[in-house]
Phi, psi and omega in degrees: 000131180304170174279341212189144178257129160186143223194189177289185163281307223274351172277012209245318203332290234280325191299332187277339156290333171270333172288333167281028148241003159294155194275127128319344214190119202259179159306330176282328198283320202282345162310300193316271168338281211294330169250022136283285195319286165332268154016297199278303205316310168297289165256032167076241164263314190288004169295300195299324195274307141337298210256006159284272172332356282150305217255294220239340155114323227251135147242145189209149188255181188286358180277314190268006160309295182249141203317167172229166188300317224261346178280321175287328171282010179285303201310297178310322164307356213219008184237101198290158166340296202286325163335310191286309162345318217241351188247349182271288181339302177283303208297333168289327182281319165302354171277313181314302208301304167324308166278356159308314187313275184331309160322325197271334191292311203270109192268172160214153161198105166322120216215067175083038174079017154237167122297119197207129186240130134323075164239148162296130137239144200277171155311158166248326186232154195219131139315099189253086158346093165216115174331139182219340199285263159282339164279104177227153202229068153306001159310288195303318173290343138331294176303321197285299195256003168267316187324314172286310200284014137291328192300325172119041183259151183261353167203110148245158185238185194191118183282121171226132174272130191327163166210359195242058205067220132343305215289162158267159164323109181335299184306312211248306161312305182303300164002292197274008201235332161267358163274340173126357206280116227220022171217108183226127213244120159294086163194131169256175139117188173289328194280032177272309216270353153314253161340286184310288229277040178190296170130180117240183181325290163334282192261144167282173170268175197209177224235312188236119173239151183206151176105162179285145159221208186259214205286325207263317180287355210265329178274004183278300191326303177277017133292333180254016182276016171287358210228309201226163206251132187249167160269331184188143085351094187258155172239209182291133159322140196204131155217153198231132161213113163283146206204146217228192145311305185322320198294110167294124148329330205252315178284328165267359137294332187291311187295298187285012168263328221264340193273304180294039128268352132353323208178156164275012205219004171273147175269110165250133171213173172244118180246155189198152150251357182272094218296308163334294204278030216189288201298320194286334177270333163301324189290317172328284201310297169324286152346285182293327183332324192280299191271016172281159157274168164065045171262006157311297154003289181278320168308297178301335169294312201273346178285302192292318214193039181254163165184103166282099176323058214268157202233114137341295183198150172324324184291331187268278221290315176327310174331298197260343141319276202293346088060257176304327178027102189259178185268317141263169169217134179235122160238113176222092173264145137301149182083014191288355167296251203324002154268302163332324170275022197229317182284139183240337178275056197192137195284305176199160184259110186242112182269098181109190184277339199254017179233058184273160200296002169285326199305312189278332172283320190258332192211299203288024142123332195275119173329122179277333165323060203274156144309134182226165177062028160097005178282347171310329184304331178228015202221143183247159196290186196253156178219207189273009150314330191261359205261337196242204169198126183284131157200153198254132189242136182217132169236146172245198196200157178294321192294312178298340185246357170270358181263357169286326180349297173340278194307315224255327169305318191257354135293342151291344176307295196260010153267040186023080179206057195291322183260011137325303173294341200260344171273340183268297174304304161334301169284351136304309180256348184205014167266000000 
């Protein structure tokens, strides 16, 4: 089996696209799942007790469903200086980005003698998902729970599973107590997800579930999202990166090695037209492949589901991108304002030599939560956007509603809805 498949897009094209319309999610798994989910809906917190034990290895009673103050100040102790640093750090840049947002919603503007105002109200209570177990992501609980806490939402928690015994990860409590997060629940898995969205004695429902997980929490989400409002149906981790002669070679292989370690099942590729530029990374990826860490891993992402492209022309390649609608895009071209304007498909946009996808995962602020599995085409990654709810205050004037007099006869007329106009002529003629 090759390390990395590579070849032209047009013999690739059809196999890479069809493997992303393969199901994620067989019929026995969405079974699996639908009697967990049952299960906590019945019996509650001893469902959660049951199936921690079962699952994670772990036993526990119902007091220790939620986290107590004295494990989180435990936590800190057990968490160096530069951590806690490095975790204050994203959660400020990611607070920055977020309030640019919120700023920018609330319009106002005039319209014929009316008035129309734009304003935000947040969600009120929000779920949050956050790995904890052999996998643990403060990062992601970031990306997760500052977003809300711009939005102005006033309670959020967060389901996380023990990985230390009991204890939950250190790392992920501190995480969640410098975000702010003052409710936290022991429990991983589909019944996490279970829990929020339906409730038990213990965790309360939420309004909202949002964050990453594996495969079994990613189908629990899209089940109770018949019930409870999710954020994205997330799937395998995905990076696509074009690339020109400008692109180090060594660096767009460091990059498509760093997404495939995610998982055996993320999708990475290099689309290119420069043939040159396809050899030197294959050759990169070869090379580092021995002294990598985490290297089972990356191998198996990359044997399975890894690929390098060569592209005819840009116009192909752009093509089978927006295509493809990936979850990152790393672009390092000369000339990328005339590219950019063109992709119309991608979970986030990365530029140059110097923008690699650590940078949006780690530090500068922009959300990771991306869309995956071709869904970028209709979901923008998450923000304090997903947090609110728009609503329009509109006040009037005699002059503003006699210049409507007109518009609103004749369109109730011909949607036979006549006494729409007669609440309007009233207030003209006889108040």
């Amino acid at each position: 089996m090759d390390l990395i498949k590579i070849g032209l897009l047009k013999d690739m094209y059809v196999s890479l696209l069809s493997r992303r319309r393969e199901s994620y999610i067989s019929k026995n798994d969405l079974e699996y799942v639908e009697n967990i989910i049952k299960y906590v809906r019945e019996k509650g917190d001893d469902a959660i007790i049951d199936l921690t034990n079962r699952f994670d290895g772990v036993k526990i009673s119902k007091k220790d469903i939620i986290v107590s103050k004295d494990e989180i100040e435990e936590a800190y102790s057990l968490v160096c200086e530069d951590d806690i640093n490095a975790i204050k750090t994203l959660r400020d840049n990611v607070m920055k980005v977020e309030e640019s947002i919120i700023k920018s919603l609330n319009l106002s503007l005039s319209i014929n003698g009316f008035t129309v105002k734009h304003i935000t109200k947040p969600l009120s209570n929000v779920g949050v998902y956050a790995p904890g177990g052999l996998a643990y992501y403060p990062s992601s609980l970031i990306m997760s729970t500052i977003p809300a806490f711009v939005a102005g939402v006033s309670r959020i928690c967060i389901c996380t599973p023990p990985s230390l015994g009991i204890k939950i990860n250190p790392v992920v409590l501190v995480a969640a107590d410098i975000c702010g997060v003052k409710e936290i629940y022991r429990v991983g898995g589909a019944q996490a997800i279970a829990a929020l969205a339906y409730g038990t004695e213990t965790v309360k429902s939420v309004d909202k579930i949002v964050g990453p997980g594996g495969k079994y929490v990613s189908i629990a989400k899209l089940l109770v999202s018949r019930d409870v409002l999710i954020d994205m149906f997330a799937g395998p981790s995905e990076l696509l990166v074009l690339a020109d002669e400008s692109a180090n070679p060594k660096a767009v292989a460091l990059d498509l090695i760093s997404q495939a370690e995610h998982s055996p099942d993320s999708i990475v590729g290099l689309v290119t037209t420069s043939r040159q530029l396809a050899l030197n990374v294959y050759s990169n990826i070869v090379k580092l492949m021995d002294s990598l860490p985490r290297h089972d891993i990356v191998e198996k992402s990359l044997s399975n589901n890894g690929f390098i492209a060569l592209c005819t022309d840009l116009n192909e390649a752009i093509a089978f991108i927006n295509n493809f609608a990936p979850e990152h895009l790393e672009i390092i071209v000369n000339e990328w304002e005339y590219i950019v304007e063109r992709i119309l498909n991608a979970g986030l946009i990365l530029i140059g030599n110097y923008t690699p996808t650590a940078v949006s995962d780690y530090y500068i602020g922009v959300n990771h939560v991306l869309p995956t599995g071709g869904y970028a085409r209709v979901y923008s990654g998450l923000s304090s956007l997903d947090f609110i709810k728009r609503i329009c205050i509109v006040s009037g004037s005699i002059e503003g509603l006699k210049a409507s007099l007109n518009t609103i006869r004749i369109l109730a007329i011909n949607e036979n809805l006549p006494n729409h106009f007669l609440s309007v002529k009233y207030r003209l003629t006889e108040m």
